[in-house]
N, C-alpha and C positions, 0 to 999 in steps of 0.2 A: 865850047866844051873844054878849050886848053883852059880857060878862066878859071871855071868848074876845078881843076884839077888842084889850081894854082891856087885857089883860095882856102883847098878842104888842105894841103898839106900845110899854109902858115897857118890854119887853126889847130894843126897838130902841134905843131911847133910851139906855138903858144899856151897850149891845152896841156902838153905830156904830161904834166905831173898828175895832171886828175886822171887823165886814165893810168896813169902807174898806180894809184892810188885806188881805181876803182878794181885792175887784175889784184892785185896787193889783198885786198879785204872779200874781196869774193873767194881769193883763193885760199885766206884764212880761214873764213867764215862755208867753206865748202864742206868740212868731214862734219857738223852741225845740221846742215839741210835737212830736210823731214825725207827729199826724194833719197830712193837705194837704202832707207832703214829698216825696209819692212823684216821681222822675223825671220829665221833662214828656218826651211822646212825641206825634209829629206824623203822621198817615197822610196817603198820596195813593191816590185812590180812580182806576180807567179802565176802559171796558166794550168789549168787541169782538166783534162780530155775528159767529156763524161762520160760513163759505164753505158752499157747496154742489159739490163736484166730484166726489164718490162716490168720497170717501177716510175712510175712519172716523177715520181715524188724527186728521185735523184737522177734522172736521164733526161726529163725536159728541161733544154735550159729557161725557160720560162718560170718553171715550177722552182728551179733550181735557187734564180735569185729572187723568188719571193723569199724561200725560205732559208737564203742569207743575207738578207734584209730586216728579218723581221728578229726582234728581241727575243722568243723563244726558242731560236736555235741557239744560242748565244748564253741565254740563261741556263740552259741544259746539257751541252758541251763545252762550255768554256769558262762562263765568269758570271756569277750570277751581277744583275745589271751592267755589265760590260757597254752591251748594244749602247745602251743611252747616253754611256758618258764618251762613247767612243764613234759613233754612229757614222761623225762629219767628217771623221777621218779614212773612210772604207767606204771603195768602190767597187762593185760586183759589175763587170758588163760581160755581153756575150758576144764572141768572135763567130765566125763559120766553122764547120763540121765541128757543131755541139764543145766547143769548147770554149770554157769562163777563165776571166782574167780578173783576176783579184791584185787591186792596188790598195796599197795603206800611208796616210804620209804620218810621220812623227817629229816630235822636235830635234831627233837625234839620228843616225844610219842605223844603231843597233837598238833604238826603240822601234823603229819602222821595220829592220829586218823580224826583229825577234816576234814582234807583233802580229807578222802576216806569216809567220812559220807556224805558232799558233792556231789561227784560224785554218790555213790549209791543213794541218797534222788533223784536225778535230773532222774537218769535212771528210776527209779520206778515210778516216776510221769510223764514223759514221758510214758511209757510203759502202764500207769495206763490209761492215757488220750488216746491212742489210743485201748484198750481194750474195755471201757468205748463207741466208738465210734463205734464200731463192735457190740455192746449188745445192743447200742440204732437202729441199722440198722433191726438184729434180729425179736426186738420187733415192731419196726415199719412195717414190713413186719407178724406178725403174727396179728396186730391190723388190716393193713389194709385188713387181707386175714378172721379173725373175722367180721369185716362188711358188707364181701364180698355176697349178697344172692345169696343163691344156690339153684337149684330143686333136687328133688329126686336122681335121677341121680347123680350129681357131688355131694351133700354130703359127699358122703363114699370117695371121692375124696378131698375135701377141709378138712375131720376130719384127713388124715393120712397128708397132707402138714404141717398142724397145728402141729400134734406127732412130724413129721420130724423138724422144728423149735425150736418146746419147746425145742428137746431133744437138739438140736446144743446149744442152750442157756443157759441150764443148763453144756454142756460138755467144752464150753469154759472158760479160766482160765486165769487169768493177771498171771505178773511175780511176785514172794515170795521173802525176804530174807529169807534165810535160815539159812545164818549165819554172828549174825550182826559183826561188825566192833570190832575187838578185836586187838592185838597186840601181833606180832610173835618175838621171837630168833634172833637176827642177831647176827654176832662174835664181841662181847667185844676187846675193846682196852687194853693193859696191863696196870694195875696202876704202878706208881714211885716207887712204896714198888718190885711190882712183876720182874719191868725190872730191881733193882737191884741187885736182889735173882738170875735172869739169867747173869747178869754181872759176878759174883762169880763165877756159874755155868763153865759159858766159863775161866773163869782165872784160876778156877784148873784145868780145860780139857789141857787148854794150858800146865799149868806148869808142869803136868805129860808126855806133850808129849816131852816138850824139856828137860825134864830127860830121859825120856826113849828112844825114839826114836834113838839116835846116840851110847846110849850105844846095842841096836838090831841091829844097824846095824853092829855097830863093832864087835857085836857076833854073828851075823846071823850064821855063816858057823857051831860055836860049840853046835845052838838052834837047827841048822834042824838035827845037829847029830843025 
């Protein structure tokens, strides 16, 4: 084993310059690499509790990210062909107690914010406009059941329809954000400072292994002694 040791260091000794020579160009040749160039891409992340007004269409969230997935919400509140050209960049998923998480990434923080401010502002006022459309129904139904005369008899009948209404009216609810438009974490591209620090990295890995390497192997048999 001492032999082992004694022979891998005078092949340093002998060698130095080619691994100075191989940290040297690796470490040149580092802010170049293909790895850490990919694109830098920035998401905004917003979460929006859905409404209760006994409309599927906007209170299931099933229902809900069909139809912000699909290019005709998209065409008709937002941007005619938007969905298509934007599609890959928007995420609809659904969390527990009925509430959706809209992520967008973009090439920039205030394309991704701006982008996903859009989409929520559109969904909530859609949502808002048919909520709105269920409370005017509600009320128009307690107005006309308030004008309704009654005798003795159906009173006690027309005051609990009345309870029955209010209460639905006060218990239905539009959709909330919960959580406005912020921006999330994605994985950082390496700076030209940092892929050179790994260029280095890998040229002394290198240069210790083709010092050592041939000298284990040629003493392998005296190492497993």
């Amino acid at each position: 084993m001492k032999e082992f040791y004694r022979r891998a260091a005078a092949r340093i000794k002998r060698r130095w310059w080619v691994c100075a020579a191989i940290i040297l160009i690796l470490g040149i040749i580092g802010p170049v690499m293909p790895f850490g160039k990919e694109e830098q891409s920035y998401s905004a992340e917003a979460a929006v509790k859905l409404g209760s007004y006994e409309n599927n269409s906007f209170n299931d969230p099933k229902q809900v990210i069909q139809l912000l997935t699909s290019a005709a919400f998209y065409d008709d509140y937002l941007e005619k062909d938007w969905f298509a050209e934007n599609s890959n960049s928007l995420t609809i998923k659904n969390a527990s107690d009925n509430t959706i998480y809209f992520i967008y990434t973009g090439p920039s923080k205030a394309e991704a914010a701006q982008s996903l401010k859009k989409i929520t502002t559109a969904f909530l006022a859609v949502d808002n406009t048919q909520f709105n459309l269920k409370r005017k129904i509600i009320q128009k139904n307690i107005d006309a059941l308030e004008a309704l005369e009654t005798s003795s008899d159906t009173s006690i009948d027309k005051q609990r329809f009345l309870y029955e209404l209010e209460t639905s009216q006060l218990a239905i609810k539009p959709a909330t954000l919960v959580k406005d438009v912020s921006l999330i974490e994605n994985a950082r591209t390496l700076t030209t400072k940092e892929l050179a620090i790994v260029g280095v990295i890998l040229g002394v890995m290198f240069s210790i292994l083709m010092i050592v390497a041939p000298e284990y192997i040629r003493n392998y048999p005296q190492i497993t002694r």
